[in-house]
VEXVOVEX-794656 format. One record per residue: x, y, z of N, C-alpha, C in turn. Coordinates in steps of 0.05 Angstrom, whole numbers, plus 5000, padded with zeros to 4 digits. Example, Ala and Ser with C-alpha at 12.3 -4.5 7.8 and 13.67 -1.06 7.14 Angstrom:
2
<<5264 4886 5156> <5246 4910 5156> <5264 4934 5156>> <<5257 4955 5142> <5273 4979 5143> <5258 5001 5157>> 
This chain:
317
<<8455 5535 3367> <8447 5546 3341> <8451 5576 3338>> <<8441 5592 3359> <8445 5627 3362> <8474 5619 3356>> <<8497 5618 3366> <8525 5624 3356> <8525 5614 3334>> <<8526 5598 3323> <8526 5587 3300> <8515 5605 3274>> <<8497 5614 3274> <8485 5642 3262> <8500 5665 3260>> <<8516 5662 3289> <8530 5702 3290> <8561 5694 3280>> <<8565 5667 3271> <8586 5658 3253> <8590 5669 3234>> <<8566 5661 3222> <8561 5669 3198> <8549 5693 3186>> <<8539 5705 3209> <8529 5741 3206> <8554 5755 3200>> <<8577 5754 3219> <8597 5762 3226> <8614 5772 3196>> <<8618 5753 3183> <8639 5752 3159> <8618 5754 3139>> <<8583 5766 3135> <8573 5764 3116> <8577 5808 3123>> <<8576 5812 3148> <8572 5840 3152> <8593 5859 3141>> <<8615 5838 3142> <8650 5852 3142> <8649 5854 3111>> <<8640 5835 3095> <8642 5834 3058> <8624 5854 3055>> <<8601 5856 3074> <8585 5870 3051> <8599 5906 3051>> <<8606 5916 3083> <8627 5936 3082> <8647 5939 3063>> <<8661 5918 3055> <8676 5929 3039> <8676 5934 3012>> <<8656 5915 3011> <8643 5921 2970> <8625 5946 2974>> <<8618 5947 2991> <8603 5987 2994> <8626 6002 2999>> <<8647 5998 3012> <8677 6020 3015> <8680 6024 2989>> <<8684 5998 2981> <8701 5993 2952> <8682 6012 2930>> <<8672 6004 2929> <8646 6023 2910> <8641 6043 2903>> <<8644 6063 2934> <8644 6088 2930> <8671 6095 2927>> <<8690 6085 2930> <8717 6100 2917> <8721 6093 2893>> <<8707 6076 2882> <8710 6077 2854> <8700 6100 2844>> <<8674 6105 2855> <8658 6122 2840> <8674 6149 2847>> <<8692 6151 2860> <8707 6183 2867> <8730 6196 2850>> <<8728 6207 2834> <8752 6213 2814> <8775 6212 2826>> <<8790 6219 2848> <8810 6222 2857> <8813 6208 2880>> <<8787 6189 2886> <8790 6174 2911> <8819 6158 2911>> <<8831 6143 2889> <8859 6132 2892> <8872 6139 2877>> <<8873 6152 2866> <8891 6163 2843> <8919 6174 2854>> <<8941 6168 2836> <8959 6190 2849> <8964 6215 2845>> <<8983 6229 2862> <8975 6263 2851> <8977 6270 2824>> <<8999 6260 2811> <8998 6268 2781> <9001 6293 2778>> <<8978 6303 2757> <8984 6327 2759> <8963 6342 2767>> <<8953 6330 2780> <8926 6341 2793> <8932 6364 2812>> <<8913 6383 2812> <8911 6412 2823> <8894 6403 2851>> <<8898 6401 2873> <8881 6404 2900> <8870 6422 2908>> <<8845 6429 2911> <8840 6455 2928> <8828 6442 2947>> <<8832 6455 2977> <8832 6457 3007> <8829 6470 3019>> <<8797 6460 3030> <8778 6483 3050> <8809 6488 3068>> <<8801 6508 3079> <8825 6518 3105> <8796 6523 3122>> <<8777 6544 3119> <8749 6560 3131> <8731 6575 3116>> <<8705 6572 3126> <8681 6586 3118> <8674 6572 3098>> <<8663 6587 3070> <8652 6575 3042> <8672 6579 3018>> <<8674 6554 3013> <8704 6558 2989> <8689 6536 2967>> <<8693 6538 2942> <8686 6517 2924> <8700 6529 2893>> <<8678 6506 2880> <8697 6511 2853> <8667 6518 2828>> <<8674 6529 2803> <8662 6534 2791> <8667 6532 2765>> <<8648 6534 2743> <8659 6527 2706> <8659 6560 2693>> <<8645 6568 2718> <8635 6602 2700> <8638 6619 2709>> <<8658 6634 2705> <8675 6659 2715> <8650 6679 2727>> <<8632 6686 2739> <8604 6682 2744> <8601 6673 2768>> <<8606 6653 2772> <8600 6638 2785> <8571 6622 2790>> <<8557 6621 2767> <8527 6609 2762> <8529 6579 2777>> <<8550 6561 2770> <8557 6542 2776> <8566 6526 2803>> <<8577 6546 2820> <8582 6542 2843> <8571 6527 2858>> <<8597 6515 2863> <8600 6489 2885> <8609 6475 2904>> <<8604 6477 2940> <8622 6489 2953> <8635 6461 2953>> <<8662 6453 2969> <8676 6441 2982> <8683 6443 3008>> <<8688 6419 3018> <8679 6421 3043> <8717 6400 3056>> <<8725 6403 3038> <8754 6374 3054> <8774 6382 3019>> <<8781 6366 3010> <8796 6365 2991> <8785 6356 2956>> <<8794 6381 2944> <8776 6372 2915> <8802 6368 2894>> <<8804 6361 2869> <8818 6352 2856> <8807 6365 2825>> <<8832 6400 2825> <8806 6412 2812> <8811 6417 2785>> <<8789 6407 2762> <8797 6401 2731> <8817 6426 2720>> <<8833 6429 2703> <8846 6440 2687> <8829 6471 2679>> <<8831 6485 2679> <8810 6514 2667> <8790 6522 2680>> <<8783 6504 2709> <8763 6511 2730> <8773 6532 2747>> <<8752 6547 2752> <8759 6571 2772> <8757 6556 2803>> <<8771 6568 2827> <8767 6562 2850> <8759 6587 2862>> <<8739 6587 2879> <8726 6611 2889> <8727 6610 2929>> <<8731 6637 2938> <8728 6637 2966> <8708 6661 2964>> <<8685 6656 2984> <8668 6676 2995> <8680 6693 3025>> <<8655 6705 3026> <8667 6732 3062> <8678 6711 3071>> <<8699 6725 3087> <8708 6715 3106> <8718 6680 3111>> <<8728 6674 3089> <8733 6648 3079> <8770 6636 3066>> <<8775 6619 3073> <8805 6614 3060> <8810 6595 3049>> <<8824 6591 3034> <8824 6567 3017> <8854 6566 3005>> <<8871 6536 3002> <8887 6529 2996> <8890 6519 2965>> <<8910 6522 2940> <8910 6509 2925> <8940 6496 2924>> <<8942 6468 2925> <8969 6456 2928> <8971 6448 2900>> <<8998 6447 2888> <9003 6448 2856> <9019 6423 2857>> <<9023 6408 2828> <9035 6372 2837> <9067 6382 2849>> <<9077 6406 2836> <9109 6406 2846> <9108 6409 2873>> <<9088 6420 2896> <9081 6424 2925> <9087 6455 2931>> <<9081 6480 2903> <9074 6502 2905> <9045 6503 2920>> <<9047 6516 2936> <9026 6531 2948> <9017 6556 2945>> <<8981 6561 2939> <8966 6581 2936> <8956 6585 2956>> <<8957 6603 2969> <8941 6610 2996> <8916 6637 2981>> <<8886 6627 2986> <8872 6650 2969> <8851 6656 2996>> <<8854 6684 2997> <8839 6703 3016> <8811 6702 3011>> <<8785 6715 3030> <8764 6716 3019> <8758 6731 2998>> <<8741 6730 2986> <8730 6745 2960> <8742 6733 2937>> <<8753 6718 2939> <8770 6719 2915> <8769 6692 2902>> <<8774 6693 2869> <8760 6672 2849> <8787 6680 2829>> <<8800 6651 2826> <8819 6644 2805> <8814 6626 2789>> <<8824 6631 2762> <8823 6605 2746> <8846 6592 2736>> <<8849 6565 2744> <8878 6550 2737> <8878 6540 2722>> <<8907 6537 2703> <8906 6521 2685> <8916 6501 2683>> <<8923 6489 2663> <8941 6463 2665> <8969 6466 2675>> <<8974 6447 2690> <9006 6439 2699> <9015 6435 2683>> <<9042 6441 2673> <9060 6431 2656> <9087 6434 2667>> <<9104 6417 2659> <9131 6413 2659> <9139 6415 2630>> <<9157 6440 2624> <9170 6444 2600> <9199 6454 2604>> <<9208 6455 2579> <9248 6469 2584> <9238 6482 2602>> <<9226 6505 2605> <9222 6532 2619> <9216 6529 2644>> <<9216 6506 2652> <9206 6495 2690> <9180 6491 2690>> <<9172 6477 2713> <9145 6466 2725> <9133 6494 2732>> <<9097 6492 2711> <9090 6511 2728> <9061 6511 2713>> <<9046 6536 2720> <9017 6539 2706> <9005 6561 2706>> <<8987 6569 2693> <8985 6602 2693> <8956 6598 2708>> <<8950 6623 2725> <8930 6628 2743> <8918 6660 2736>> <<8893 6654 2729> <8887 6677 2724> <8872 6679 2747>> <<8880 6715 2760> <8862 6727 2781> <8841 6741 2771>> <<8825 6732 2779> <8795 6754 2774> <8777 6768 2792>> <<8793 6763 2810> <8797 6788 2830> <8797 6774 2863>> <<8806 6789 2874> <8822 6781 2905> <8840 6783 2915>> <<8855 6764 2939> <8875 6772 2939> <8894 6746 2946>> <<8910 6739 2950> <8924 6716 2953> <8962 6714 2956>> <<8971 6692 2970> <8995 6687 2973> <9006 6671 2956>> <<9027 6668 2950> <9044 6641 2927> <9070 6639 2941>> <<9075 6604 2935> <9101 6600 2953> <9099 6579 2934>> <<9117 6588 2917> <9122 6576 2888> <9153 6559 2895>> <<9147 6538 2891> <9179 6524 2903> <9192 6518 2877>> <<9226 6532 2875> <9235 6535 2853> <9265 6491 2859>> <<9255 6486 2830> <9260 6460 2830> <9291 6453 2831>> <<9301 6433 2841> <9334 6431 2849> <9344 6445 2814>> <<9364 6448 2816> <9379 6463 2784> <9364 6475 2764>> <<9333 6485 2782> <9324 6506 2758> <9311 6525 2766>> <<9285 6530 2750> <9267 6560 2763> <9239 6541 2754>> <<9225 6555 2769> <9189 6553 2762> <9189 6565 2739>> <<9166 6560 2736> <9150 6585 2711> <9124 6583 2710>> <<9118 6591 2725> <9079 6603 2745> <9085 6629 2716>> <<9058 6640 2714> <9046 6664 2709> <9016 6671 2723>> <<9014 6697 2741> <8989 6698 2745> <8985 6725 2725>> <<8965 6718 2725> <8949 6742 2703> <8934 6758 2711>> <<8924 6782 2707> <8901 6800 2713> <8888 6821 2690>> <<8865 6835 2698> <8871 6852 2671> <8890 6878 2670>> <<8909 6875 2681> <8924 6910 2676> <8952 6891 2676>> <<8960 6869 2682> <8983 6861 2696> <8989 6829 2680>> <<9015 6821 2676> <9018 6789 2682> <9054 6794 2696>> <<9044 6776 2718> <9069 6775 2735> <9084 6735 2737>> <<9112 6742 2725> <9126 6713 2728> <9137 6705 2751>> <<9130 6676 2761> <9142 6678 2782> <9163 6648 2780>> <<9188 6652 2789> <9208 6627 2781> <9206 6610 2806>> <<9199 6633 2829> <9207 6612 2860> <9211 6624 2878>> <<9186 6637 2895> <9187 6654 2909> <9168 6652 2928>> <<9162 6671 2957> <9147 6668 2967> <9129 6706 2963>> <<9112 6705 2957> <9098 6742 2950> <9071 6734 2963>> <<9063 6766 2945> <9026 6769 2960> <9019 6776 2925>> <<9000 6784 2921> <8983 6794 2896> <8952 6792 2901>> <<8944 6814 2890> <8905 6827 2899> <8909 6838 2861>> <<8883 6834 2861> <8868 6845 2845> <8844 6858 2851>> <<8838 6888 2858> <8815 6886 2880> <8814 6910 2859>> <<8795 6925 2857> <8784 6955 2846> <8802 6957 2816>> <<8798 6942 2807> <8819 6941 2778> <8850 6953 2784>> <<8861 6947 2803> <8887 6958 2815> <8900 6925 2818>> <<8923 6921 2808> <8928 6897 2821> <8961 6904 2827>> <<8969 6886 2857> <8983 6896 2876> <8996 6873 2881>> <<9024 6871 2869> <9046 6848 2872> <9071 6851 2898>> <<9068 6846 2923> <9089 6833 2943> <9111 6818 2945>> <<9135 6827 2955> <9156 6800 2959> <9162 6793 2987>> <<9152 6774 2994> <9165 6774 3020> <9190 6754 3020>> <<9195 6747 3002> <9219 6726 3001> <9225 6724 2976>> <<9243 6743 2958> <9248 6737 2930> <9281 6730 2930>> <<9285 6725 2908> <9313 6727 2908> <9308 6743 2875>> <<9333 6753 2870> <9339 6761 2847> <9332 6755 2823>> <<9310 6767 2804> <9295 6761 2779> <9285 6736 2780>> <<9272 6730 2807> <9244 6710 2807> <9221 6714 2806>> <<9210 6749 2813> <9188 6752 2794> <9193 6781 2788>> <<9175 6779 2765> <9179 6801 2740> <9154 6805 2741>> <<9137 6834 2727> <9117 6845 2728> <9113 6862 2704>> <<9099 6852 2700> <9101 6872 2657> <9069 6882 2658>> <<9069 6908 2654> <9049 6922 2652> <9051 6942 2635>> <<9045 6952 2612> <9037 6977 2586> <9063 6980 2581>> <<9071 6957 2577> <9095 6953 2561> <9131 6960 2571>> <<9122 6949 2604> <9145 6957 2620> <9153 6934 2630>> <<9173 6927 2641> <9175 6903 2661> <9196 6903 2685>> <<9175 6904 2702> <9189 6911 2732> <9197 6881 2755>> <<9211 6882 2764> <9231 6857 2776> <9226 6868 2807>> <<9221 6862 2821> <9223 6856 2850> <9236 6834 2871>> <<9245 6858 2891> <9264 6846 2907> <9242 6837 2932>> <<9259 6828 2953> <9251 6825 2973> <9241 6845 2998>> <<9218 6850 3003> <9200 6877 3015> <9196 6900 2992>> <<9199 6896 2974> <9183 6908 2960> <9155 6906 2947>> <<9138 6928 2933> <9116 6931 2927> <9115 6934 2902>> <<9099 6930 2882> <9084 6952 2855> <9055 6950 2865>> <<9048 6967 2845> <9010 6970 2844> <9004 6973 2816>> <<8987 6968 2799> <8988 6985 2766> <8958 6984 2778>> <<8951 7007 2763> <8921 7020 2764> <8911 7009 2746>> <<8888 7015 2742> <8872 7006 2713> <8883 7020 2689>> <<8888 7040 2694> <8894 7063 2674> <8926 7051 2662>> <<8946 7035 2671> <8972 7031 2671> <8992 7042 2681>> <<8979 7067 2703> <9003 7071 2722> <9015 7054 2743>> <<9037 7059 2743> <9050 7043 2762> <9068 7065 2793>> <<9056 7047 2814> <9072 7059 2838> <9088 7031 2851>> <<9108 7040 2856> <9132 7024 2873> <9134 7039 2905>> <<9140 7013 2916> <9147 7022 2945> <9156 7001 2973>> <<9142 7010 3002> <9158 6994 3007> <9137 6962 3009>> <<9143 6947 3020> <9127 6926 3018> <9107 6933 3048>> <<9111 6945 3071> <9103 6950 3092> <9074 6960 3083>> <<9070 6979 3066> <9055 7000 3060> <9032 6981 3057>> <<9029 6962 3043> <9005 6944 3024> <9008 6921 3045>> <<9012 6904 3064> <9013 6881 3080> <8991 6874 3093>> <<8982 6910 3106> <8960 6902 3125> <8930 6900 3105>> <<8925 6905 3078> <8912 6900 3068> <8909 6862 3054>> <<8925 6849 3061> <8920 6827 3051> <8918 6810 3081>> <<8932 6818 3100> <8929 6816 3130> <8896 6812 3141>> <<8884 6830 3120> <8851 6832 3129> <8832 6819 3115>> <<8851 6803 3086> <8829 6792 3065> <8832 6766 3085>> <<8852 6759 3107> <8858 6729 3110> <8880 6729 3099>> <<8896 6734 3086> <8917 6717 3068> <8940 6723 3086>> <<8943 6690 3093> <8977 6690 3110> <9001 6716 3095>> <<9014 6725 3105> <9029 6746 3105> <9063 6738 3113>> <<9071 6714 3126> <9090 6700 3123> <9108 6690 3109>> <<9139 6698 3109> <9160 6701 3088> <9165 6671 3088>> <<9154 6655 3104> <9165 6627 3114> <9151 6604 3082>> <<9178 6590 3081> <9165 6571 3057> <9147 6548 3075>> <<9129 6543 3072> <9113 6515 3089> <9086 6513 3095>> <<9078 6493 3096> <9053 6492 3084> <9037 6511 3111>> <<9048 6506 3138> <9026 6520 3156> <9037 6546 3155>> <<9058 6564 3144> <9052 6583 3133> <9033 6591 3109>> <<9028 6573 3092> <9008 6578 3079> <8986 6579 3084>> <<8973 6562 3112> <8949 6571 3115> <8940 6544 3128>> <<8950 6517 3118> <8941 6499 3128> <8949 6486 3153>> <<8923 6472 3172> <8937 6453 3192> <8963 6441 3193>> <<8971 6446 3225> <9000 6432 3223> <8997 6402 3214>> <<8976 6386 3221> <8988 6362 3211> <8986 6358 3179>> <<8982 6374 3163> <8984 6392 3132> <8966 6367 3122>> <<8933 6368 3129> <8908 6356 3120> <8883 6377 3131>> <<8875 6390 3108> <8861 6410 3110> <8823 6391 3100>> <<8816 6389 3121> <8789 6378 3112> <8791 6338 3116>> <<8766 6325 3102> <8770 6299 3106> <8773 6286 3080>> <<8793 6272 3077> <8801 6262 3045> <8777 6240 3041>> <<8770 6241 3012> <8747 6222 3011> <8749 6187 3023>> <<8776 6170 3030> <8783 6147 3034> <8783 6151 3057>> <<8780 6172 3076> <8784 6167 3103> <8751 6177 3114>> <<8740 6187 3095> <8703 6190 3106> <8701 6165 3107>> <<8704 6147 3074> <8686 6122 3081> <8692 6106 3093>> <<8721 6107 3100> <8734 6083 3121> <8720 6089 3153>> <<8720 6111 3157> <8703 6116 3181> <8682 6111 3186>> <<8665 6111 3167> <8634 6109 3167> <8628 6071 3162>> <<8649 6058 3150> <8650 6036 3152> <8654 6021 3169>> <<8666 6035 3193> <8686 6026 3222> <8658 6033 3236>> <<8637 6044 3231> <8614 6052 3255> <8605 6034 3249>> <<8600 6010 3230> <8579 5991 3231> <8586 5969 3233>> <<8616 5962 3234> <8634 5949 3248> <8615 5936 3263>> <<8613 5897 3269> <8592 5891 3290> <8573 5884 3296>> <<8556 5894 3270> <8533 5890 3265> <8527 5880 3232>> <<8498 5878 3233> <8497 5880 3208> <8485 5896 3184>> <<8493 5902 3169> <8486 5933 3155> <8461 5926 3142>> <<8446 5943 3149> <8415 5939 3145> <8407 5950 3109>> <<8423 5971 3112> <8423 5986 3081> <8443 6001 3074>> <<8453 6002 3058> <8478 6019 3037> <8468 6031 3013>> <<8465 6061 3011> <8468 6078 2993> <8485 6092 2984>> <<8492 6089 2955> <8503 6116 2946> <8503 6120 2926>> <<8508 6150 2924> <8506 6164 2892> <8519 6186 2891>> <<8532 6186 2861> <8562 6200 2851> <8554 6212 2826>> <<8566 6236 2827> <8571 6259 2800> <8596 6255 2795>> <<8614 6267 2770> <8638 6270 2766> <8647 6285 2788>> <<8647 6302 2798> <8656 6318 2816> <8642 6317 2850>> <<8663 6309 2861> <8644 6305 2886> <8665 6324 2914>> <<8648 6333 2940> <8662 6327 2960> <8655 6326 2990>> <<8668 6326 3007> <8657 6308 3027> <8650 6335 3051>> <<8617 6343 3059> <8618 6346 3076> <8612 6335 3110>> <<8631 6347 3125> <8625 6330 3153> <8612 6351 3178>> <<8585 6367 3165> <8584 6383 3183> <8559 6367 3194>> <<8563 6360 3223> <8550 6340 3242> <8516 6351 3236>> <<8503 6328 3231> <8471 6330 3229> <8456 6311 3249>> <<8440 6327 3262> <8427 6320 3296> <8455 6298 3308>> <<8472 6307 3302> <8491 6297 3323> <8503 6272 3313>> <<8503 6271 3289> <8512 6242 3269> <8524 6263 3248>> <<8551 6253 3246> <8564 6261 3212> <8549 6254 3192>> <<8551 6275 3170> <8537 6276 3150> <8561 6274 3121>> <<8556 6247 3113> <8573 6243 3092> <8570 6246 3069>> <<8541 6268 3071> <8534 6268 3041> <8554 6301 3028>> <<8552 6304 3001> <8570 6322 2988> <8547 6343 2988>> <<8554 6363 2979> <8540 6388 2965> <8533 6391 2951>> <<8527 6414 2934> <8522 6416 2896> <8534 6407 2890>> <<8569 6389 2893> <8587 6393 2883> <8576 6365 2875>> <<8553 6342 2876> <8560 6318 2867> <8553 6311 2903>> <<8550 6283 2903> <8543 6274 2932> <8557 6247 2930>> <<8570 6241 2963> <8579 6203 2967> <8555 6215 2988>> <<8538 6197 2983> <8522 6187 3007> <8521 6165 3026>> <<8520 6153 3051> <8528 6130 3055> <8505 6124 3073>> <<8492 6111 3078> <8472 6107 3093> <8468 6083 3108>> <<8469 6082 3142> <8462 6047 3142> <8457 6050 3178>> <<8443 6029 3184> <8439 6021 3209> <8451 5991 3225>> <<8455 5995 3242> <8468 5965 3262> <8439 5952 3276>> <<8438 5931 3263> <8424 5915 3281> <8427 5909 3294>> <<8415 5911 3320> <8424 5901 3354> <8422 5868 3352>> <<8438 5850 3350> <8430 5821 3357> <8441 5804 3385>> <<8445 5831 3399> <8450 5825 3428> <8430 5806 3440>> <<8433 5773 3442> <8420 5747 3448> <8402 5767 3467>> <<8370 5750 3477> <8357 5759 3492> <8361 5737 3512>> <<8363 5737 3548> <8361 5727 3567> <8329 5718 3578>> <<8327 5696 3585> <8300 5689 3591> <8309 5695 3623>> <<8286 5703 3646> <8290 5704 3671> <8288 5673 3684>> <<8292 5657 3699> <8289 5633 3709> <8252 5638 3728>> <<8251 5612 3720> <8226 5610 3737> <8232 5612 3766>> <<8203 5622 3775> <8209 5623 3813> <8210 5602 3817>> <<8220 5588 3842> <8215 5563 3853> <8189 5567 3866>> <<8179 5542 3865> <8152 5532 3880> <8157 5537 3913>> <<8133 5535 3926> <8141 5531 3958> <8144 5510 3960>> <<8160 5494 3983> <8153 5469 3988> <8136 5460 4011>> <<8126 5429 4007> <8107 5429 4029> <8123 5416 4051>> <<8111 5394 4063> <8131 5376 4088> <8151 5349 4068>> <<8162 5351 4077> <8189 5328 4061> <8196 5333 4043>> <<8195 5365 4038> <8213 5371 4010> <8190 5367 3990>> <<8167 5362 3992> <8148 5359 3968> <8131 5383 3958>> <<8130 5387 3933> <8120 5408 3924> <8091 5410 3926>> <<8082 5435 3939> <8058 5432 3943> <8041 5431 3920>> <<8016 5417 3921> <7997 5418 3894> <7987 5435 3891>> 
């Protein structure tokens, strides 16, 4: 009868895992979705998240990969880096301190692209220009908007000065228009425009080691671990591979309890709690997952002692 039971334990433990897998990726905005035109931002280190209020009242860290709405700012704190991957597979590499707001993707005559406003920081772009055409990125600031068709640069916005890099341009891929001028950059070159609307040119050497120190990769190379992320280019834990994991620990047993609960916006942190991953999210919205294995490892009875015996093999009374 015990086997007969763990028959039927067996294949009641495995369903109930997957209608709890299943569940919480429903509840995940981007748990299966395809890229589309969805914006990624990706912890690289430290505290990185996203926000509704240029402010940052709202703030919400991320902890693996977020999927981030249209007009939302992405923010990095000290000593922190953070990735934004765009649907064409432009890469943002953004230094600490620093808070952008993106907008919508579009594909129009004018090329794949989206305007990013800096509101201050500093950051890399490796804007990949599309077979037979150009991008068309704009980042913005207040003294500055710079076009970029397909290039690899730097750009800060730090003390109302904002400071455009090429480390890999080719010819009129980005442009720089400030108090009614518009300046084109080559490859190792610099601008700066002040607040005031002066502008200084120079070499690109001069301004390097300052973005060198916000964090921001400094590499002419197009690719993603030049941008900043792991070579195997998975920065953090995607939400389908937390719960598949956490579903594979209870593997065996049988799940005693399953919790969870979902905001629109969620993401996954895995910073180990008393020595167990912690699958719950942050401000940002929570997957919680909660459950225990019941041990039904059969119990063994010990055998009785034997009796002594008396004369002829008979047990004594």
């Amino acid at each position: 009868m015990p086997r007969l039971l763990c028959r039927f334990r067996a294949p009641r433990a495995i369903a109930a895992i997957a209608l709890a897998g299943g569940f919480l990726l429903a509840l995940l905005p981007g748990g299966t979705n395809a890229a589309g035109n969805s914006k990624q931002l990706q912890h690289v280190r430290g505290d990185i998240g996203y926000q509704t209020a240029a402010a940052g009242t709202d703030y919400k860290p991320v902890f693996g990969k977020f999927d981030l709405p249209d007009d939302d700012f992405a923010a990095t704190h000290a000593q922190s880096a953070a990735v934004l991957a765009m649907p064409d597979s432009s890469l943002v590499s953004l230094g600490e301190n620093t808070t952008v707001q993106v907008g919508a993707f579009n594909t129009t005559a004018a090329g794949p692209g989206s305007t990013i406003t800096v509101n201050g920081g500093s950051l890399r772009f490796d804007i990949r220009r599309p077979q037979g055409g150009t991008a068309n990125y704009r980042f913005v600031t207040n003294t500055s908007a710079v076009g970029v068709r397909g290039t690899v640069g730097l750009l800060s916005f730090v003390n109302g000065v904002t400071t455009v890099g090429c480390l890999q341009c080719a010819a009129d891929s980005v442009t720089v228009t400030a108090g009614g001028q518009t300046v084109s950059l080559v490859t190792g070159q610099f601008i700066a425009v002040s607040a005031s609307g002066a502008i200084t040119t120079g070499a690109l050497s001069a301004v390097v080691g300052s973005f060198s120190a916000a964090g921001v990769p400094v590499s002419a190379e197009a690719s993603a671990v030049a941008a900043g992320l792991p070579a195997a280019g998975a920065a953090g834990i995607s939400s389908g591979a937390a719960i598949a994991g956490a579903a594979a620990a209870v593997v065996g047993g049988t799940v005693a309890g399953v919790s969870a609960s979902a905001n629109q916006k969620n993401s996954i942190d895995t910073t180990p709690v008393n020595g167990s991953p912690n699958l719950g999210g942050g401000q940002a919205g929570s997957i919680g997952l909660t459950g225990h294995v019941i041990n039904r490892t059969p119990q063994t009875v010990a055998p009785a002692s034997p009796q002594p015996a008396g004369p002829a093999g008979r047990p004594v009374r």
